[in-house]
MARTIMI-700397 format. One record per residue: residue in one letter; residue number from 1; x, y, z of N, C-alpha, C in turn. Coordinates in nm, 4 decimals. Each point is the difference from the previous one (the first is absolute). Layout:
<pts>
aa  i  npx  npy  npz  capx  capy  capz  cpx  cpy  cpz
A  NUM  X  Y  Z  X  Y  Z  X  Y  Z
...
</pts>
This chain:
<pts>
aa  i  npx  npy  npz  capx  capy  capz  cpx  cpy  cpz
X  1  0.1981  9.6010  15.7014  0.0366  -0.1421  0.0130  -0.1227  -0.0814  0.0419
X  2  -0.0198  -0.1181  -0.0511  -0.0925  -0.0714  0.0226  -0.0254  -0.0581  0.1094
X  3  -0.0773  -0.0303  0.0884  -0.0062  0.0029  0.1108  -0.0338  -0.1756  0.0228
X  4  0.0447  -0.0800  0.0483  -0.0018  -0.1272  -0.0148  -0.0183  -0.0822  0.1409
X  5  -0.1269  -0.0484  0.0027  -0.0626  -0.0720  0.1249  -0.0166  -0.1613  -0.0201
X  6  0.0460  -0.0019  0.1303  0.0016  -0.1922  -0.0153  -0.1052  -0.0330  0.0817
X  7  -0.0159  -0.0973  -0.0169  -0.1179  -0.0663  0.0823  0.0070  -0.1581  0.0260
X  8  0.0456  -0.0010  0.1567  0.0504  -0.1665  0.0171  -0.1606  -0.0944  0.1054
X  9  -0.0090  -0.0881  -0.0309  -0.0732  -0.0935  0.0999  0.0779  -0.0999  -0.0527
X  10  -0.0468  -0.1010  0.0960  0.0129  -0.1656  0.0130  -0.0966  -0.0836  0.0360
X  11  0.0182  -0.0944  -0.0595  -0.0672  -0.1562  0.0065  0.0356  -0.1267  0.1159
X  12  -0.0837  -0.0624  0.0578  0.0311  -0.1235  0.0803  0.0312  -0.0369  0.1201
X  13  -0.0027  0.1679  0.0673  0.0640  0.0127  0.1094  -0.0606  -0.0953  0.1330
X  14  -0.1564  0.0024  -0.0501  -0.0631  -0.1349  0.0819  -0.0304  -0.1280  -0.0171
X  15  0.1113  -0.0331  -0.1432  -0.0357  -0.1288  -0.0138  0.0730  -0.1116  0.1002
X  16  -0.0025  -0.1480  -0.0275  0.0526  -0.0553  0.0884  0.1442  -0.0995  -0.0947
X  17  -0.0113  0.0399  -0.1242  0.0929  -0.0406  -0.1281  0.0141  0.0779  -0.0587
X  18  0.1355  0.0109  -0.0530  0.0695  0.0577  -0.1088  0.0654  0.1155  0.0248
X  19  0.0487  0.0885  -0.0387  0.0509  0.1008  -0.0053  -0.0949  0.1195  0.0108
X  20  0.0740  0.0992  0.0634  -0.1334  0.1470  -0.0378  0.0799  0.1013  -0.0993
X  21  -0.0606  0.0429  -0.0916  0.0529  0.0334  -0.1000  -0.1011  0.1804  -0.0241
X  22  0.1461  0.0684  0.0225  -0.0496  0.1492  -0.0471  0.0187  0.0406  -0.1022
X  23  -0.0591  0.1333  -0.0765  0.0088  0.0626  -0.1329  -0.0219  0.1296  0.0357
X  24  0.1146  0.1068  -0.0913  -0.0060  0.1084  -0.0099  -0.0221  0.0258  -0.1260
X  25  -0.0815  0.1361  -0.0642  -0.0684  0.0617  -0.1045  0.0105  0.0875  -0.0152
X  26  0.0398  0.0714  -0.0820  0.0340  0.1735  -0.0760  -0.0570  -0.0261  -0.1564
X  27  -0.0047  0.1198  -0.0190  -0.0010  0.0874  -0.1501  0.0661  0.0989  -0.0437
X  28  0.0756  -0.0397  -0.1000  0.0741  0.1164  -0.0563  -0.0343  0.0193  -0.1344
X  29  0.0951  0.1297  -0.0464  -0.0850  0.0385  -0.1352  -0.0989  0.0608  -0.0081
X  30  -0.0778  -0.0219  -0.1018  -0.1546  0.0827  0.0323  -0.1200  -0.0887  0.0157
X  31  0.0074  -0.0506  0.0908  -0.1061  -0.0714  0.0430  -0.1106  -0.0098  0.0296
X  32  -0.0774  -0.0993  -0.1082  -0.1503  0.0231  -0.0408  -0.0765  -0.1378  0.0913
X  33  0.0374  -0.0563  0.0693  -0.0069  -0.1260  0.0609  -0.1772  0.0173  0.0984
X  34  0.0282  0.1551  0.0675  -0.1141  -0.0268  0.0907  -0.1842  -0.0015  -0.0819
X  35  0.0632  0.0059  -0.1447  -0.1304  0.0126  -0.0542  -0.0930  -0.1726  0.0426
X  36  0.0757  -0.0669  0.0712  -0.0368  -0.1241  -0.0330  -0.0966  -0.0135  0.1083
X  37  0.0139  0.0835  0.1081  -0.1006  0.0315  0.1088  0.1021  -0.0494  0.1507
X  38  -0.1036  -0.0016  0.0705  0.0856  -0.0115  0.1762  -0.0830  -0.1658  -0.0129
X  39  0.1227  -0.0913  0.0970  -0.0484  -0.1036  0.0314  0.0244  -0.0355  0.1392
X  40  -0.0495  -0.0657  0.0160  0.0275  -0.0814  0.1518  0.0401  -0.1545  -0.0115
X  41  0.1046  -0.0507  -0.0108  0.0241  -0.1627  0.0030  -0.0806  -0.1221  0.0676
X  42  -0.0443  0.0389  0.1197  -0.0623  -0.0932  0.0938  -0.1200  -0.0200  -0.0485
X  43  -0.0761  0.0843  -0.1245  -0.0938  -0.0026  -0.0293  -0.0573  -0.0305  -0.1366
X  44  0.1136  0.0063  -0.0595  0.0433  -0.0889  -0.1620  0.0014  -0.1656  -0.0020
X  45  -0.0856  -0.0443  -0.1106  0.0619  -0.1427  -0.0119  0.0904  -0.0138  -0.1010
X  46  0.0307  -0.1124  0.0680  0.1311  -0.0690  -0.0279  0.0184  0.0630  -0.1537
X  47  -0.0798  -0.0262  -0.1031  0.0048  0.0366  -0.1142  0.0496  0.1162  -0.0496
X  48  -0.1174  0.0586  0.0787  0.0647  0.1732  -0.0005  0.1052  0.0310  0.0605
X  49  0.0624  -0.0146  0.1118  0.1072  0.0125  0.0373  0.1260  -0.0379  -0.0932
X  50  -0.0190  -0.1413  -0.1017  0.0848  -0.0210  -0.0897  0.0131  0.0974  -0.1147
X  51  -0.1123  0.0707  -0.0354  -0.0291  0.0950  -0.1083  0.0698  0.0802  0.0270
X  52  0.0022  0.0383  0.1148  0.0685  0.1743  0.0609  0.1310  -0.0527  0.0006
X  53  0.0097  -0.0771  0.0692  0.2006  0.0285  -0.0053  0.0649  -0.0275  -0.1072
X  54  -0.1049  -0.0628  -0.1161  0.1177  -0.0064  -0.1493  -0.0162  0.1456  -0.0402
X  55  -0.1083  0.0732  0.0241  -0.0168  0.1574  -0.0391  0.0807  0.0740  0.0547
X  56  0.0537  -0.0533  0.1491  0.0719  0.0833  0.1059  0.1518  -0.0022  -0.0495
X  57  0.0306  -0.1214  0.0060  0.1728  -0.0190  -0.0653  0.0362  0.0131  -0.1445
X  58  -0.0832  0.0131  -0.0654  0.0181  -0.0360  -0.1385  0.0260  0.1724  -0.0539
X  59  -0.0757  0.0803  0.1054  -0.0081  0.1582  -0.0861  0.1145  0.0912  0.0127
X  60  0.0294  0.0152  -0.1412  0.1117  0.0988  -0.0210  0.0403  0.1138  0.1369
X  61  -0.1060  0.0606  0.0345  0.0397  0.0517  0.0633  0.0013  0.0296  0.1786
X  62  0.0034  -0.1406  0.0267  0.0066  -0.0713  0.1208  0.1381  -0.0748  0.0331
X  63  0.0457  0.0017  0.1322  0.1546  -0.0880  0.0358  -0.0689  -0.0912  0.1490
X  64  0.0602  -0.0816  0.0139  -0.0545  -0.0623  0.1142  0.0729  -0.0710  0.0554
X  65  0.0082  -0.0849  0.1233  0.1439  -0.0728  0.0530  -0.0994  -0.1393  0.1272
X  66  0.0566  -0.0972  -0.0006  -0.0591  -0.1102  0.0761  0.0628  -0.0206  0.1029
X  67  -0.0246  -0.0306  0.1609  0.1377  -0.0642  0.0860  -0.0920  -0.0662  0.0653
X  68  0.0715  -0.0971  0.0376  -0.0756  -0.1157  0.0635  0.1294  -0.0433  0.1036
X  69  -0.0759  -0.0426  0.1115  0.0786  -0.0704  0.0994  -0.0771  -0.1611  0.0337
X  70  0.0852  -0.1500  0.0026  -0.0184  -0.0920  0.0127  -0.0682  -0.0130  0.1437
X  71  -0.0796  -0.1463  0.0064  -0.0153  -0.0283  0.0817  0.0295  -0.0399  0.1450
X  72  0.1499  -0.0296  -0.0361  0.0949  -0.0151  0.0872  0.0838  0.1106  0.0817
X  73  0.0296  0.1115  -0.0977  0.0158  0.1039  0.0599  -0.1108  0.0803  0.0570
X  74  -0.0941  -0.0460  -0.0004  -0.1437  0.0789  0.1077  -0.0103  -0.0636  0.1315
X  75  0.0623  -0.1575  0.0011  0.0450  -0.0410  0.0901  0.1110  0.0418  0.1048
X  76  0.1029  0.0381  -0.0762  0.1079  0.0374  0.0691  -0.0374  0.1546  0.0656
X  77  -0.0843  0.0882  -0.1136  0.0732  0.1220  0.0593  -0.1661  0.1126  0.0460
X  78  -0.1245  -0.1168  -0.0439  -0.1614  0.0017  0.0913  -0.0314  0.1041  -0.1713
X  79  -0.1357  0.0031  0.0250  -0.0677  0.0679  -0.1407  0.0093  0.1442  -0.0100
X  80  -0.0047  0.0388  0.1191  0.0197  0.1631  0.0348  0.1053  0.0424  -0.1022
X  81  0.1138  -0.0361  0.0117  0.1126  -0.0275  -0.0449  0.0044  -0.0452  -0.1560
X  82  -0.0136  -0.0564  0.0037  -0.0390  -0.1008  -0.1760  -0.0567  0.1170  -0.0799
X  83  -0.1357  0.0213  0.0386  -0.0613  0.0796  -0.0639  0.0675  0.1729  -0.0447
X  84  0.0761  0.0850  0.1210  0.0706  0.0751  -0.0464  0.1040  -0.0015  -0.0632
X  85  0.1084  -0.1556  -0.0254  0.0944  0.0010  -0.0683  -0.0172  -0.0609  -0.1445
X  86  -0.1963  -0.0860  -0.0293  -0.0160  0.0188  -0.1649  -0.0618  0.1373  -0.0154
X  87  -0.0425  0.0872  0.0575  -0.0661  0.1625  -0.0451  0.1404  0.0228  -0.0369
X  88  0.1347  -0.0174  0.0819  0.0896  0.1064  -0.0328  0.0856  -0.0507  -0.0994
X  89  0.0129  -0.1483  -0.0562  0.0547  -0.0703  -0.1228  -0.0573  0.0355  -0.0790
X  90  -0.1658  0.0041  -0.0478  -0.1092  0.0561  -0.1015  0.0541  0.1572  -0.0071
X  91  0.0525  0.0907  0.0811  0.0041  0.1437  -0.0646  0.1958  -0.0295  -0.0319
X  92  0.0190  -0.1062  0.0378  0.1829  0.0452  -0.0491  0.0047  -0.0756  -0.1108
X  93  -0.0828  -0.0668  -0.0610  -0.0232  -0.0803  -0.1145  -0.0840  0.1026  -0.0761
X  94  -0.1172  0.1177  -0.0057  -0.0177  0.0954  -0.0549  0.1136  0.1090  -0.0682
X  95  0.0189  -0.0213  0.1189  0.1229  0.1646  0.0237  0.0998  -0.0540  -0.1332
X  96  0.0824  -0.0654  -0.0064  0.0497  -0.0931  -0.0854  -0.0284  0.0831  -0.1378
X  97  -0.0960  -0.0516  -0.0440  -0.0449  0.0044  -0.0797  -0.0705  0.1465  -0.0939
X  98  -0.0249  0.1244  0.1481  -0.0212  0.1292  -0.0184  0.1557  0.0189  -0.0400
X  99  0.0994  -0.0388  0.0628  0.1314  0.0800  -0.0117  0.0376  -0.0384  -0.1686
X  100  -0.0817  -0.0725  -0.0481  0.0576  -0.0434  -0.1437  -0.0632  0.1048  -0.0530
X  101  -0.1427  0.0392  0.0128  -0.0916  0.0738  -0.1021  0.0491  0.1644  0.1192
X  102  0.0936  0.0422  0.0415  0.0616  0.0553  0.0694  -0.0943  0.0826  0.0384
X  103  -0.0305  -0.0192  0.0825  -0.1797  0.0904  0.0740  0.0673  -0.0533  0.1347
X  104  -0.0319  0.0631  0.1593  -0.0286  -0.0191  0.1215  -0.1642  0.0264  0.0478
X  105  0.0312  -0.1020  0.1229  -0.1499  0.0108  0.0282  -0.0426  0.1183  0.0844
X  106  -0.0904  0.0698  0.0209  -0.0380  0.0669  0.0919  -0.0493  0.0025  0.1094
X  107  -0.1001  -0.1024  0.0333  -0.0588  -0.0063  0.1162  -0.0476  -0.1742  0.0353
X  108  0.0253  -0.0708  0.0618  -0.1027  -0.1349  0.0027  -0.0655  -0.0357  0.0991
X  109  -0.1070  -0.0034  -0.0901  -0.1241  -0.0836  0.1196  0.0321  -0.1158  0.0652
X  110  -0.0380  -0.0461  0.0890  0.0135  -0.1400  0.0836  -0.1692  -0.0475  0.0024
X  111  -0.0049  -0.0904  -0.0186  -0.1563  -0.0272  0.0606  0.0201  -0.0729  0.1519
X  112  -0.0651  0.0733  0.0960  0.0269  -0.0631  0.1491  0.0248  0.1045  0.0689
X  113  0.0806  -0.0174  0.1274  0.0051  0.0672  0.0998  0.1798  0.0235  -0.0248
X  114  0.0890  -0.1196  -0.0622  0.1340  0.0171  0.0326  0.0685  0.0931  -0.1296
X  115  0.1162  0.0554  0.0855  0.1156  0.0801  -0.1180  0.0854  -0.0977  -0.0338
X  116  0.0408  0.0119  -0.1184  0.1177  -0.0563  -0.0413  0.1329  0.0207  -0.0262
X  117  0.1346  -0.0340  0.0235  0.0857  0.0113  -0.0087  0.0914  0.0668  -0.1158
X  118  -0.0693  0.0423  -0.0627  0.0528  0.1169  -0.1275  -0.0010  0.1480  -0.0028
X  119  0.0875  0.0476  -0.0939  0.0359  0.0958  0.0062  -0.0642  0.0909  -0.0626
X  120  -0.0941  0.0215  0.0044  -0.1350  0.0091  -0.0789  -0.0709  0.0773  0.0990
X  121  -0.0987  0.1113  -0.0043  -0.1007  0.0437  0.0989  -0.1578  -0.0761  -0.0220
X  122  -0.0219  -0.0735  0.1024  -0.1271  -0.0776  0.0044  -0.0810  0.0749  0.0704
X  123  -0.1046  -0.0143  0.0064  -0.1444  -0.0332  0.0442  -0.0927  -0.1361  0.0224
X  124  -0.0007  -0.0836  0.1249  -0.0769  -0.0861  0.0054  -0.1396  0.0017  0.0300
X  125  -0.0835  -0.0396  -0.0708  -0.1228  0.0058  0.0081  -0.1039  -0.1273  0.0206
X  126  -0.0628  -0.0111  0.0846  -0.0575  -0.1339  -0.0117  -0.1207  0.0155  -0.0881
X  127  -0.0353  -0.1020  -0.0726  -0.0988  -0.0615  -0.1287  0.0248  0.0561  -0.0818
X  128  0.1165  0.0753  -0.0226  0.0438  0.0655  -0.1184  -0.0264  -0.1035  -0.1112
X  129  0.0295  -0.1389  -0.0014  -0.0050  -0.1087  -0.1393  -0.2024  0.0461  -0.0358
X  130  -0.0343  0.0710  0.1086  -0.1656  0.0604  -0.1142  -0.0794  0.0880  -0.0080
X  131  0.1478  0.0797  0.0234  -0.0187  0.1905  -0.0308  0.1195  0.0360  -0.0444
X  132  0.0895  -0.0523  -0.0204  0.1107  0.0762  -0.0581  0.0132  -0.0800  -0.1416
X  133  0.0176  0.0232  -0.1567  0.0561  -0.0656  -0.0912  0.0932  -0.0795  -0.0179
X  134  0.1188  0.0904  0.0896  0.1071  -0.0355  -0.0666  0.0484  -0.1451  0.1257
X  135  -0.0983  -0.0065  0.1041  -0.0004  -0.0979  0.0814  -0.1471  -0.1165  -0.0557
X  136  -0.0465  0.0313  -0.0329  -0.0930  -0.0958  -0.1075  0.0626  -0.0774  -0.0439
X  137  0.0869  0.1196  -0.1031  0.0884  -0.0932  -0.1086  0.0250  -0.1345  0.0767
X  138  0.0761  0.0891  0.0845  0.1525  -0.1053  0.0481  -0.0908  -0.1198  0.0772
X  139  -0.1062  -0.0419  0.0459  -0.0787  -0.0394  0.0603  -0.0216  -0.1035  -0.0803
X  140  -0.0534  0.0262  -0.1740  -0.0625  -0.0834  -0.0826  0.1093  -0.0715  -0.0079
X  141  0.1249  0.0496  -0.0214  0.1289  -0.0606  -0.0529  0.0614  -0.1359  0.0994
X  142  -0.0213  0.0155  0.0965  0.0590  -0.0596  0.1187  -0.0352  -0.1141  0.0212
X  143  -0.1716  0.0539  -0.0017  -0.1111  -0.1046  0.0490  0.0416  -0.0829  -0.1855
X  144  -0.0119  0.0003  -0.1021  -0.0073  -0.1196  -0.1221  0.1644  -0.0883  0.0034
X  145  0.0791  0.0999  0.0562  0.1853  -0.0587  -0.0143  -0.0440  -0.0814  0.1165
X  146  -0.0540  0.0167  0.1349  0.0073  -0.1325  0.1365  -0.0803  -0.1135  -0.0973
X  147  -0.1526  0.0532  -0.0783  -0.0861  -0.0987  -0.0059  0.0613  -0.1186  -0.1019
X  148  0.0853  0.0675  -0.0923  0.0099  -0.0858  -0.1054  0.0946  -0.1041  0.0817
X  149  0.1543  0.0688  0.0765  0.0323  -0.0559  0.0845  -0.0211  -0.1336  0.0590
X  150  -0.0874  0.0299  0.0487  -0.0849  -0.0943  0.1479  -0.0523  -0.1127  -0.0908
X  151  -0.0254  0.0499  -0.1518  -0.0939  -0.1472  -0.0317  0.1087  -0.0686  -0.1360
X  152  0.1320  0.0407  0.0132  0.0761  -0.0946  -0.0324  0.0113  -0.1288  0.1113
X  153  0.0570  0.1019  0.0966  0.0136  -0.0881  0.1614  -0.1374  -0.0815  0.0503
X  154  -0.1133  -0.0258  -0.1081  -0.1197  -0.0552  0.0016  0.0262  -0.1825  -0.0203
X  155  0.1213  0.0634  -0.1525  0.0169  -0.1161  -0.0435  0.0983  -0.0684  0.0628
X  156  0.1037  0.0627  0.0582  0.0864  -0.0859  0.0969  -0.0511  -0.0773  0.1216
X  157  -0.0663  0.0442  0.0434  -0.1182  -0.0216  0.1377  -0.1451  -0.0009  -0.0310
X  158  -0.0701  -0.0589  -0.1014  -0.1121  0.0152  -0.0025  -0.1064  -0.0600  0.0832
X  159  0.0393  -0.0777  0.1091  -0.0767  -0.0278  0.1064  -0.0580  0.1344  0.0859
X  160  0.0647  0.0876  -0.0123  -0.0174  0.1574  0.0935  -0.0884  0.0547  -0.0674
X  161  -0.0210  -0.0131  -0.1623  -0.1213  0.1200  -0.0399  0.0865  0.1454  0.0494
X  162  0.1200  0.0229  -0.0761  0.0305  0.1171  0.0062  -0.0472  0.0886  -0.0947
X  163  -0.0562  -0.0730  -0.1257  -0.0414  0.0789  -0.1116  -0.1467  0.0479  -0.0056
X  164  -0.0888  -0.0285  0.1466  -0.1233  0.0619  0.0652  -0.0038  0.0714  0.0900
X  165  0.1121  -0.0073  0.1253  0.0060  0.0834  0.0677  0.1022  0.1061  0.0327
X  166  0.1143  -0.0556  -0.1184  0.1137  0.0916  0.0397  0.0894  0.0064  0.1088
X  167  -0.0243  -0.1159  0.0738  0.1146  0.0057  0.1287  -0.1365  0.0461  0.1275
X  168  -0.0922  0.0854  -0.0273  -0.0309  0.0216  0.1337  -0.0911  -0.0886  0.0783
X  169  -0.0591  0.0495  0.1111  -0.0401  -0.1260  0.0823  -0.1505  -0.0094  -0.0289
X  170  -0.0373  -0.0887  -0.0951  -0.1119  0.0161  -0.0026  -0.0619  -0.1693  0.0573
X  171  -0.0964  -0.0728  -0.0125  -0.0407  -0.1003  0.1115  0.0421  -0.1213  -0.1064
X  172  0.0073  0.0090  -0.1410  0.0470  -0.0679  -0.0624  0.1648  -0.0165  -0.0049
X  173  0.0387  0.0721  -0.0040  0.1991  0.0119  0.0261  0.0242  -0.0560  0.1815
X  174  -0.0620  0.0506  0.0768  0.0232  -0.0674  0.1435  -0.0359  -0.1299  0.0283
X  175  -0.1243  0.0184  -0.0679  -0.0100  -0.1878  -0.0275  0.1328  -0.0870  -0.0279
X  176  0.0689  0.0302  -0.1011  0.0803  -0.0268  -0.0901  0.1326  -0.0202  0.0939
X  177  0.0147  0.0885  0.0576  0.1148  0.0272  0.1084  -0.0589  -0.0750  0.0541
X  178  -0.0843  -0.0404  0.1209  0.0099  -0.0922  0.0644  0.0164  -0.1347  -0.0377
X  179  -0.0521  -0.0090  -0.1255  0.0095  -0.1733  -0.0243  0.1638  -0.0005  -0.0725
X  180  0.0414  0.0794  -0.0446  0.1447  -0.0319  -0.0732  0.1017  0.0757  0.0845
X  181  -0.0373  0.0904  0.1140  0.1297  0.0574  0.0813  0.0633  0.1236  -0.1513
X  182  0.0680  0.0845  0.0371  0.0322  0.1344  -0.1079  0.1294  -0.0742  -0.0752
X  183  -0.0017  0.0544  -0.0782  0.0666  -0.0232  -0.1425  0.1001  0.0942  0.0288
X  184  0.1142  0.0263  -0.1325  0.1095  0.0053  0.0243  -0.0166  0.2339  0.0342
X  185  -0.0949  0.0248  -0.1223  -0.0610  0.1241  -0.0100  -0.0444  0.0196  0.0896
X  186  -0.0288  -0.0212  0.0899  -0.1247  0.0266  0.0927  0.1132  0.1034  0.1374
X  187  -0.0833  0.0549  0.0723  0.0772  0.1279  0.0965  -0.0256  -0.0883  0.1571
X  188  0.1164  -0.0774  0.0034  0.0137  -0.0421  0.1122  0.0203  0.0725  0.1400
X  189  -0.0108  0.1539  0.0141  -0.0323  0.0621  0.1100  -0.1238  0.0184  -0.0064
X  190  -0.1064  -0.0051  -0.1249  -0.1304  0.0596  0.0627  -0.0701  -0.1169  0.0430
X  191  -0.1037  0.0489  0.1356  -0.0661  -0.1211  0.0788  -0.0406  -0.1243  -0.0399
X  192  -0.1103  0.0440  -0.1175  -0.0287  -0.1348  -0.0690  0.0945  -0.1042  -0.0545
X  193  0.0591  0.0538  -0.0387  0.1405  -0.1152  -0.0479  0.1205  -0.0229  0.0856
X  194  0.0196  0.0547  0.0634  0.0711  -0.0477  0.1751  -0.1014  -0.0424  0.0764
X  195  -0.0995  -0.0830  0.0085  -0.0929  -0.0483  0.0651  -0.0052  -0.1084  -0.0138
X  196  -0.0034  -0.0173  -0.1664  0.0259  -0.0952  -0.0870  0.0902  -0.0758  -0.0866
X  197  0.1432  0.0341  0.1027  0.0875  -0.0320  -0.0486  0.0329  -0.1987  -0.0064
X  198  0.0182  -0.0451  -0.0890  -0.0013  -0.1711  -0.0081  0.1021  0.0112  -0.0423
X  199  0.0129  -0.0950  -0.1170  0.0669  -0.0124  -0.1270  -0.0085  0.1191  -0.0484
X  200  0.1520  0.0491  -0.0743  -0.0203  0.1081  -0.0655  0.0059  -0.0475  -0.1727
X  201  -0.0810  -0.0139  -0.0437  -0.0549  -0.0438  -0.1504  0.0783  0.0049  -0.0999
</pts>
């Protein structure tokens, strides 16, 4: 029996907008995928990162699953939190989808320190998203689904420059927050934007 490994990370967990959004990654079948080499996301541009995940989702013999938790619920229930309940939507949105091509998974990676709530035998590993593949994958995947994301929400709010920085705090986005107070996206528990709470936009 084929032995079938997932590989979950997530996106956004330090931004100060939007949602943080995880992805899980498998291969089934006979899978010729790693010929494409090992990557690291944080270290891809933008471009390339777009290249890989139409290669990543598009291949026959790849399944993959997205979960994302809102901004509002990172509010309510803190990121710690957020972040393990899109890792564990991204593998029940996989799983899904193995049970069609009727395969179970075998083992899944976590990238980080935390376990997740499935029924599944894990291994968490930290920097796994740039030593493990099948956490690569899920890495490339995550990081282009928040980015494209974030720079729709560019055009709703384009005073923020979400479509440069992505939500996080960089001196141009805090700028921004201070002179306009946070927008409707924005994570009203983290400091900078409870600091800066005015008008909410």
């Amino acid at each position: 029996m084929q032995k079938i490994v997932i590989g979950i990370d997530e996106v956004g967990r330090g931004s100060l907008a939007g949602p943080v959004v995880a992805a899980a990654f498998c291969m089934v079948g006979k899978p010729r995928l790693r010929a494409i080499g090992d990557f690291d996301s944080k270290k891809l541009t933008p471009r390339w990162r777009e290249d890989l995940y139409e290669i990543l989702t598009r291949h026959p013999d790849v399944e993959w699953g997205i979960g994302k938790v809102s901004e509002r619920q990172i509010d309510r229930i803190n990121i710690l939190q957020a972040t393990r309940l899109a890792m564990r939507k991204a593998f029940l949105s996989l799983r899904r989808k193995l049970v069609k091509r009727e395969v179970k998974p075998s083992l899944v990676i976590v990238d980080g320190r935390t376990l997740l709530d499935i029924p599944v035998p894990q291994r968490a590993l930290p920097h796994a998203d740039a030593t493990i593949f099948f956490c690569m994958a899920s890495s490339i995947i995550a990081k282009v689904t928040r980015d494209r994301l974030m720079t729709r929400y560019h055009k709703k709010y384009p005073r923020y420059g979400f479509n440069r920085h992505k939500g996080y705090g960089t001196p141009y986005h805090l700028q921004a927050l201070k002179k306009y107070g946070p927008c409707s996206i924005h994570r009203l528990s983290f400091t900078p934007c409870k600091q800066m709470q005015g008008v909410i936009k």
